[in-house]
C-alpha positions as CSV (number, residue, x, y, z in Angstrom):
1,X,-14.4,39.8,115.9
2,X,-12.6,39.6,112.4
3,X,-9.5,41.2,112.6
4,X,-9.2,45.1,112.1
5,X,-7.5,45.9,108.8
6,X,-5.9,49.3,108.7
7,X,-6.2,50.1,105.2
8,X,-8.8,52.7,106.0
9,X,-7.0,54.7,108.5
10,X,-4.4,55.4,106.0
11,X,-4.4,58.4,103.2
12,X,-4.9,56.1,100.8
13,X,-8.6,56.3,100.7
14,X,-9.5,59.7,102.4
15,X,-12.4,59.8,104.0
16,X,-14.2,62.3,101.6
17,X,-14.0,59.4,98.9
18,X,-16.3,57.1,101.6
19,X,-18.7,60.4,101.8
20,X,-18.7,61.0,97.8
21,X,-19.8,56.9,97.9
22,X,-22.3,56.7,100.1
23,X,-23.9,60.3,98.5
24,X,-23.8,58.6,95.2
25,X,-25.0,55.2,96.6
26,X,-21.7,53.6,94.7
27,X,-22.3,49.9,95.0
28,X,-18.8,49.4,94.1
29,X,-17.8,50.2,97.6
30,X,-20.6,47.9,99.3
31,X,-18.4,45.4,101.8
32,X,-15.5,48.0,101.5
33,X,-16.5,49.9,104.3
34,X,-19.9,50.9,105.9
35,X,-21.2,54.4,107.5
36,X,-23.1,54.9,110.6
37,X,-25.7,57.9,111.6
38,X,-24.8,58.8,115.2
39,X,-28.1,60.6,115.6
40,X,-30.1,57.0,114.6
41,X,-27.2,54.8,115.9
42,X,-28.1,53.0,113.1
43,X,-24.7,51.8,109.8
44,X,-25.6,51.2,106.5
45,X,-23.3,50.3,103.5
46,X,-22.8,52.6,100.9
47,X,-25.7,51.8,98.3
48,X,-28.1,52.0,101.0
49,X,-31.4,53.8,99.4
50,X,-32.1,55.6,102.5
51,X,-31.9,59.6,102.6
52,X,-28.5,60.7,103.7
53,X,-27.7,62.3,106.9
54,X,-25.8,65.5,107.4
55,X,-22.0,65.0,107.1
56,X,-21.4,65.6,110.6
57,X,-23.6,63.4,111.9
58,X,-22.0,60.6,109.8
59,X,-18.7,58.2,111.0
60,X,-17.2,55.4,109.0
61,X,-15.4,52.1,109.6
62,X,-14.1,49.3,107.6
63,X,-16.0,46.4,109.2
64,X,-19.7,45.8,110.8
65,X,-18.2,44.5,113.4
66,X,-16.2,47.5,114.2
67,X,-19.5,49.4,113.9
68,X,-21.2,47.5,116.0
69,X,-18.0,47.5,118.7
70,X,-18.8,51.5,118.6
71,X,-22.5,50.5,119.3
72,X,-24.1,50.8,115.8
73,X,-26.8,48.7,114.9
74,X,-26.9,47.4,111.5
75,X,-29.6,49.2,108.8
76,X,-32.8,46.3,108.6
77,X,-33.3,47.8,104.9
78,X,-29.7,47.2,103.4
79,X,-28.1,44.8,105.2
80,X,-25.0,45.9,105.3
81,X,-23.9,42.3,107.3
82,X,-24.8,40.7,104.2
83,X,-22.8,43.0,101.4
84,X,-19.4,42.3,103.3
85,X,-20.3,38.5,103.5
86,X,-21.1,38.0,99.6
87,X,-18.2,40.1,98.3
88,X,-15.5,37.6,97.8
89,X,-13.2,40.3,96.0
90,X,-14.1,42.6,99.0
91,X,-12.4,40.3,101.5
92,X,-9.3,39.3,99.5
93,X,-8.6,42.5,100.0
94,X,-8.8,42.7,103.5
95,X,-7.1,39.6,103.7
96,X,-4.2,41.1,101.8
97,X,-4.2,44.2,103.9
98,X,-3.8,42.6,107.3
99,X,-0.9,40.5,105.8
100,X,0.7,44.1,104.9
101,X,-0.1,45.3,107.9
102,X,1.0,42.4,110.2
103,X,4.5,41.9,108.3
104,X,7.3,43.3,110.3
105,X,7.9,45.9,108.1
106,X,5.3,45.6,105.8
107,X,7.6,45.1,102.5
108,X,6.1,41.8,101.7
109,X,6.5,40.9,97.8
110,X,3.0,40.0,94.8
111,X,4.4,36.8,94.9
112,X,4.6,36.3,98.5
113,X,1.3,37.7,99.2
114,X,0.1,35.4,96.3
115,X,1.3,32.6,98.6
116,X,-0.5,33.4,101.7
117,X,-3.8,34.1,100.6
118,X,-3.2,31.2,97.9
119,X,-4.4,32.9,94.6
120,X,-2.6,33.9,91.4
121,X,-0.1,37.0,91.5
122,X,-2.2,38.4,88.6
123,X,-5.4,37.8,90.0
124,X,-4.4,39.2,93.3
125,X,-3.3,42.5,91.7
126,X,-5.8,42.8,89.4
127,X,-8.5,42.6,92.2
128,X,-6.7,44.9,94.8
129,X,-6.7,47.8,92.5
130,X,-10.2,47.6,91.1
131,X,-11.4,47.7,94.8
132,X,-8.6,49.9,95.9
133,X,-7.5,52.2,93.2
134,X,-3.9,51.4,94.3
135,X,-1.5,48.2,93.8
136,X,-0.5,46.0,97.0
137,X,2.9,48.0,96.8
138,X,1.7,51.5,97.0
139,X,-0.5,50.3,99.9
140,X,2.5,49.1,101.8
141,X,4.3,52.3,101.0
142,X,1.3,54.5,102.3
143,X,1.2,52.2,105.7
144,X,5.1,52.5,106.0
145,X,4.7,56.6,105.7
146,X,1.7,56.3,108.2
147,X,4.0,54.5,110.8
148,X,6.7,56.8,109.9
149,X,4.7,60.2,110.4
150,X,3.4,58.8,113.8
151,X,7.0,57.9,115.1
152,X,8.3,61.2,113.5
153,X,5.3,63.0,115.7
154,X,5.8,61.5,119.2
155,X,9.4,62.8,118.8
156,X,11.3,60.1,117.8
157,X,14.9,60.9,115.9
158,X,14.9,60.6,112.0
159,X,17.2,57.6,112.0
160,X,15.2,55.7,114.1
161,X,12.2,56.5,112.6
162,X,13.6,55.3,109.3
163,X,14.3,51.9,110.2
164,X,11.5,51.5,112.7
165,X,8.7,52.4,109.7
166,X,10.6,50.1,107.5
167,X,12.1,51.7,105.5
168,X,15.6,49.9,105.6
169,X,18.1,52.9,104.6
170,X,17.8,56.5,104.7
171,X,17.7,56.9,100.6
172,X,14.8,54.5,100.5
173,X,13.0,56.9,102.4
174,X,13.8,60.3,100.8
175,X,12.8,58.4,97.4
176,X,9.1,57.5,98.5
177,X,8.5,60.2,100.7
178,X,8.5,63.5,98.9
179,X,5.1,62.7,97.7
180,X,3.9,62.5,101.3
181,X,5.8,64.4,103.2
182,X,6.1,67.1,101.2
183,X,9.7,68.3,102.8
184,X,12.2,67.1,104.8
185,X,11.9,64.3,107.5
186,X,13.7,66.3,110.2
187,X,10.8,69.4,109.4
188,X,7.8,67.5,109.0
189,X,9.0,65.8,112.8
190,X,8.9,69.6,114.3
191,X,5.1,69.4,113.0
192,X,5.7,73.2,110.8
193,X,6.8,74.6,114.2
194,X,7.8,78.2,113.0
195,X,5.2,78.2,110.2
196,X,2.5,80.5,109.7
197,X,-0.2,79.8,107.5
198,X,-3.2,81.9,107.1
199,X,-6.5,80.1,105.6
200,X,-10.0,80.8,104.2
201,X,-12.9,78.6,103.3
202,X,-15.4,79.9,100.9
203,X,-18.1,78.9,98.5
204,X,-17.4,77.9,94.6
205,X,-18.9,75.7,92.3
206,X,-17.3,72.8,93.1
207,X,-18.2,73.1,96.7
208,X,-16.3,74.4,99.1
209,X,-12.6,75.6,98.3
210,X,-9.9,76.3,101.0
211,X,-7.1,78.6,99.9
212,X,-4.3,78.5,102.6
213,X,-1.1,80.9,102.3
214,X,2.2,82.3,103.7
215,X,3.7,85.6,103.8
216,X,5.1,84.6,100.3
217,X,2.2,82.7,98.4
218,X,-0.1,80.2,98.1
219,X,0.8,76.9,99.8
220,X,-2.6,74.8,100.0
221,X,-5.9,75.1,97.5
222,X,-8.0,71.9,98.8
223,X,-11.9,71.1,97.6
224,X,-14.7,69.2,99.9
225,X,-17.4,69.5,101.2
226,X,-16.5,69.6,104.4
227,X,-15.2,73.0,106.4
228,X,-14.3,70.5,109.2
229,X,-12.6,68.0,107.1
230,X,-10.7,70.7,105.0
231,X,-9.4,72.2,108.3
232,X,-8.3,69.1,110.0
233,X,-6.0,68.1,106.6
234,X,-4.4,70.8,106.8
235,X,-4.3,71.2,110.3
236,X,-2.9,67.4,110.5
237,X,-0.1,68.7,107.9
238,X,1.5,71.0,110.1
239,X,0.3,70.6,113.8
240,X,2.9,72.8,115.6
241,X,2.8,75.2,112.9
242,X,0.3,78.9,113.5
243,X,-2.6,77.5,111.2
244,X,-5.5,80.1,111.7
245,X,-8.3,82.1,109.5
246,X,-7.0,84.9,107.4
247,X,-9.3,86.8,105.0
248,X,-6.7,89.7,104.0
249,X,-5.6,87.4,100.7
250,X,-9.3,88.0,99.4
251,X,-8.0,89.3,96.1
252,X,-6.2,85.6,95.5
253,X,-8.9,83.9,96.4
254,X,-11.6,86.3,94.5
255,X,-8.8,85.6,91.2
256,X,-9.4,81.5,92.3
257,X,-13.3,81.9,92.0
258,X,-13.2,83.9,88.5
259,X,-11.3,81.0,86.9
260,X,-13.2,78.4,88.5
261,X,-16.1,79.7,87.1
262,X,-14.4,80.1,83.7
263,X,-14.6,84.1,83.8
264,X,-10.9,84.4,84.1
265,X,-8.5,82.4,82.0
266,X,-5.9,83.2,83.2
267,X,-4.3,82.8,86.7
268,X,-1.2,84.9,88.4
269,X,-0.7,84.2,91.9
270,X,2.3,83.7,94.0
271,X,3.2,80.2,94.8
272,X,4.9,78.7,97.9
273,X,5.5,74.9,98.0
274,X,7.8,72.2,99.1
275,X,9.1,70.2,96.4
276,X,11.8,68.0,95.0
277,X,13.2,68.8,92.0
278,X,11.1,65.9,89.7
279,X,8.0,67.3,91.6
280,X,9.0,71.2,90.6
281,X,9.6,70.6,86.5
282,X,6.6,68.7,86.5
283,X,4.6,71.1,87.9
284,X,6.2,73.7,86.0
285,X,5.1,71.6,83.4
286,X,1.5,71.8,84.2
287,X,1.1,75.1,84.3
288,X,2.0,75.2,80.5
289,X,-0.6,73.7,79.4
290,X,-3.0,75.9,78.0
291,X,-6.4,76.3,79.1
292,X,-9.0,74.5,77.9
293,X,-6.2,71.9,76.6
294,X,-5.5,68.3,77.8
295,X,-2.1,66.5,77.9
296,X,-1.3,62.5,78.6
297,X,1.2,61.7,81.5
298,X,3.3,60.2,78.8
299,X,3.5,63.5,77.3
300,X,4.2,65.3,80.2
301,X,7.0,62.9,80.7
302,X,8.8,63.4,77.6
303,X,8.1,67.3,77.9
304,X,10.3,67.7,80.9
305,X,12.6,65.2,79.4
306,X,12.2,61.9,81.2
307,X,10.4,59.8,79.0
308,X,10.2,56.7,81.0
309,X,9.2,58.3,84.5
310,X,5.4,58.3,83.6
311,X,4.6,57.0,86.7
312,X,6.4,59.7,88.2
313,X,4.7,62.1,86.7
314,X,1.2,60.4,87.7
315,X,2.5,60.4,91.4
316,X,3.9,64.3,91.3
317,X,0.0,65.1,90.0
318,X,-2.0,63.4,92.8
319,X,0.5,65.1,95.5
320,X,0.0,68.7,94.1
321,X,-1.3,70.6,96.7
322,X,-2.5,73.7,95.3
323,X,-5.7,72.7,92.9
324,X,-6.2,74.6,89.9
325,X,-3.2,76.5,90.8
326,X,-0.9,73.7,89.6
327,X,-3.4,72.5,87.0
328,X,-2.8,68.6,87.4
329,X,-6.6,68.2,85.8
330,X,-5.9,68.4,82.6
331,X,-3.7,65.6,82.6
332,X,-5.7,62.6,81.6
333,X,-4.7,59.4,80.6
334,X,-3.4,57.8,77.2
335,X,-6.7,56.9,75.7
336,X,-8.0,60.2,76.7
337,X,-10.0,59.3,79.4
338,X,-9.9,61.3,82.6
339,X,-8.4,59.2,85.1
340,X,-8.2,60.1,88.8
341,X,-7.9,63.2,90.5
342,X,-7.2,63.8,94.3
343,X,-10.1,65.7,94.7
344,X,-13.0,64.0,92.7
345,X,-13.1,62.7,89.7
346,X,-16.7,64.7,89.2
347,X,-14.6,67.6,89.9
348,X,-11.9,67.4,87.5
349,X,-15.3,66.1,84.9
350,X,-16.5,69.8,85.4
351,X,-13.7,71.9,85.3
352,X,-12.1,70.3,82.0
353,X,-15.8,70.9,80.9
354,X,-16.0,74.3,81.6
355,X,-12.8,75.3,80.2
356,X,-13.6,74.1,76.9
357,X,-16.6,76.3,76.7
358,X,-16.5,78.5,73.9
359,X,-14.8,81.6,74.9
360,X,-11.3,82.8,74.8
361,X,-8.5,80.1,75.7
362,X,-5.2,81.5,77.0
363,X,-2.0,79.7,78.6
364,X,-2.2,79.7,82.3
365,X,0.2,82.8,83.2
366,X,2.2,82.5,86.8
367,X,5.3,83.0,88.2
368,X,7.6,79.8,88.2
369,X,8.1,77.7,91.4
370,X,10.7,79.2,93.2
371,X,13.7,77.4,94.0
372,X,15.1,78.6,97.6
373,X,17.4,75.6,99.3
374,X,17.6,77.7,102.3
375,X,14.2,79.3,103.0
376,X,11.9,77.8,105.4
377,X,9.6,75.5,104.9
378,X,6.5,75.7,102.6
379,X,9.6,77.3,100.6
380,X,10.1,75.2,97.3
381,X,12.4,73.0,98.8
382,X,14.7,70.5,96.9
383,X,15.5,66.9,97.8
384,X,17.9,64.9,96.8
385,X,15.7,62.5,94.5
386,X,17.5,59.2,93.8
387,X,17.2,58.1,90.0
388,X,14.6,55.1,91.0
389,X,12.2,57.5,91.2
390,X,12.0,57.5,87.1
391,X,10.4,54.0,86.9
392,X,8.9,54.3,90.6
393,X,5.2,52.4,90.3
């Protein structure tokens, strides 16, 4: 069997990005990865013209061999055998990704991986993010923080932990993972033990929102279309921590529904995050920006007064946990196109597009992020953030 590339096990790609491309029979991802139907027993790829199971009936895996290891039998109408074997782009990717994954500790250079799979550093990054939607070096960083959140989890010490994921020295880790983490090493090992975190899942039109809170304020605002898949992520966050339905905050998330569906301009709710101190002005940031108003990343960047940490700024959006909230989607990119957003890119199409419906436009109205280096977690804590992070890609 070919050999098993990890890529898709990793956060990089989440799994409701493999659902939104085989609803919308994306082509793109053909030979990326394939999806089976347990009820059939049948895996097609993602342009496959058949009707579409229910979610929960569906599984995915990055191979057809691995589908057919699980027992699948490949779809007679798309071929999904075929699509992996006549995507050349498709498997210099996975070729790319098990040298990553099979390095000692995974911090192999362009120029070195241009070398082993013997084609041009340019070519090689240029193909990896088109397929990907992330550079060879931000997928060896999410595989490092994989290994390091499983060793942090089975209860190994943070200095081990460190070195053992890769990571070399303790201050390359705290600069690469605030963004994942999302608070300190030696907290995200007790799993959120102490933590109490109340959620709710309801119905808006973007499909289905989950609004998840502490005693102080909102901590999580997630969109799917999954109940199951929303649960788990947040579940997976924090797995020692009291994670359990709570519908006494329905007046935050009735006030979440209004502006979603553009009757409510503005938005005042409590907030209650981890962050380091780049992540907290830049989100500060965000929620100056009017409604119904767009701003670049470069602009963002020289608002909070780091001109050169665009990049940055790009990574602080896609780790914002609270959607709308934080309102990282109206930052688009220079040329005024949308870009990416965490939770679909159709999503952040239909919520710039409903805010600028005529109507009344008002700045987004919220208490700051508060700044507590002693609270508990989901507390807005600070790290120390080394000065790389500026120019961080």
């Amino acid at each position: 069997m070919t050999q098993r590339s990890n890529f898709w096990k990793s956060r990089v790609i989440e799994e409701n990005a493999f659902w939104r491309a085989a609803l919308e029979r994306d082509a793109a991802f053909d030979g990326v990865f394939v999806f089976a139907v347990r009820s059939t027993g049948i895996y097609c790829r993602p342009s496959c013209p058949a009707r579409r199971a229910a979610r929960k009936r569906v599984v995915f895996f990055p191979l057809p061999e691995d589908a057919e290891a699980a027992g699948f039998r490949p779809c007679r109408r798309c071929r999904p055998r075929d699509a992996a074997s006549r995507n050349p782009r498709v498997e210099l990717v996975h070729r790319v990704c098990r040298e990553i994954d099979t390095s000692p500790d995974g911090a192999l250079s362009l120029q070195a991986l241009s070398a082993r799979t013997g084609v041009s550093p340019y070519h090689l990054q240029r193909t990896f993010k088109s397929v990907m939607k992330i550079t060879p070096r931000q997928y060896a960083d999410a595989r490092r923080m994989d290994a390091l959140k499983q060793r942090l989890r089975q209860g190994q010490d943070v200095a081990g932990a460190t070195y053992d994921a890769g990571f070399g020295s303790s201050s390359r880790l705290y600069e690469r993972a605030s963004g994942h983490l999302g608070m300190t090493p030696a907290t995200y090992r007790r799993g959120g033990r102490g933590m109490n975190i109340g959620y709710s899942i309801v119905d808006c039109a973007l499909g289905r929102l989950l609004v998840a809170a502490t005693e102080r304020g909102v901590c999580a605002v997630s969109l799917g279309d999954s109940d199951a898949v929303l649960e788990s992520a947040l579940r997976s966050e924090y797995p020692n921590a009291q994670v359990h339905r709570d519908e006494s905050r329905g007046k935050w998330v009735s006030a979440l529904l209004r502006h979603v569906d553009g009757h409510e301009t503005k938005l005042n709710l409590p907030v209650d995050l981890q962050a380091t101190a780049f992540q907290r002005r830049v989100w500060e940031e965000l929620r100056r920006i009017p409604y119904g108003a767009t701003r670049s990343y470069s602009q963002v960047a020289r608002a909070i007064g780091r001109p050169k940490a665009v990049r940055a700024v790009a990574r602080a959006c896609a780790t914002n946990p609270v959607s709308v909230v934080i309102p990282c989607h109206r930052v688009v990119r220079e040329d005024g196109s949308l870009g990416g957003y965490r939770w679909g890119f159709k999503r952040k199409q239909a919520l710039l597009k409903k805010e600028k419906e005529p109507g009344d436009s008002h700045p987004i109205e919220g208490g700051k992020l508060r700044e507590n280096r002693h609270a508990k977690p989901l507390h807005v804590w600070l790290w120390p953030v080394n000065q790389g992070e500026d120019h961080a890609e």
